[in-house]
N, C-alpha and C positions, 0 to 999 in steps of 0.2 A: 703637666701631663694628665692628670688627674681630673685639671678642671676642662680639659676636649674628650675624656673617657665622660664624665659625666652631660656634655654638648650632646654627645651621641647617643647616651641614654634617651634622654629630653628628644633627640630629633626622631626617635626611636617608638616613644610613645605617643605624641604626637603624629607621628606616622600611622600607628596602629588604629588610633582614635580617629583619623579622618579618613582612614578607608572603610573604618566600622559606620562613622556616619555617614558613607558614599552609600557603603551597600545597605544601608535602615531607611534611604531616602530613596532607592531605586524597588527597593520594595513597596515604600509604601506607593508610591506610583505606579509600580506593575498591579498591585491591588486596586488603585482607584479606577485605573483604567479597565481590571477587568470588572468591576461594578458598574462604571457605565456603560461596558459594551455588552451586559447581562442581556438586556431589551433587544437590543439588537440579534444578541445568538436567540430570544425564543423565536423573533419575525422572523431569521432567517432557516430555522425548523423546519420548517415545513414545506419549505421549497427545496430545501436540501432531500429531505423524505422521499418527495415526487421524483427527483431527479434521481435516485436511487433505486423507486421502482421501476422507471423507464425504464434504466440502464441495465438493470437484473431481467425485465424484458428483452431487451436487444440483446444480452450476451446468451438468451435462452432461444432467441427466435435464430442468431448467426449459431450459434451450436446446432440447434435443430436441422438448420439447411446444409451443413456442413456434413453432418451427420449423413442425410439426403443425398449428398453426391457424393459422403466415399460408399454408402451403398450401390446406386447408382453405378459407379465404377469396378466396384468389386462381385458384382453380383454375376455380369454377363462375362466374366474374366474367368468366374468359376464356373459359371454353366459350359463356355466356349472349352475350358476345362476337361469339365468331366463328359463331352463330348467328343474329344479327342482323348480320352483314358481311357474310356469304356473298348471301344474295338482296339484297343493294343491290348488291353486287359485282355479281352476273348481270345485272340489269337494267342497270345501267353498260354493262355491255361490250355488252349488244344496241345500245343507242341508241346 
């Protein structure tokens, strides 16, 4: 009994030692990999940059025009408005 109590120590730390060298090997891999791909993230910089002003463009110029048409809509909604309030107003305050 004794010597499968100590089996299981043994397959125990063993266990422990190959998942510590799984995860020191996938590190050092995740690291090499992100040194090599260094170069590559400053190339791609800059086109990421661009494509960020565009896109703060387009969401400035679609906010802008959007802006534009609920004016547009709301503007002759309230003139039509206070052109139909004005003469119930007057007549209000006569009677």
């Amino acid at each position: 009994m004794f010597e499968l109590l100590a089996l299981l120590a043994v397959v125990a730390v063993v266990g422990v030692v190959v998942v510590g060298v799984l995860a020191l090997a996938f590190t050092v891999i995740k690291f090499t990999l992100s040194v090599i791909m260094l170069p590559l993230k400053f190339l791609v910089f800059p086109l990421v940059a661009i494509l960020f002003i565009v896109k703060m463009g387009v969401l400035f110029a679609v906010g802008a025009a959007l802006v534009g048409v609920i004016v547009a809509v709301i503007v002759p909604i309230v003139v039509v408005g206070v052109l139909l309030a004005v003469p119930i107003a007057l007549v209000a305050a006569i009677t």
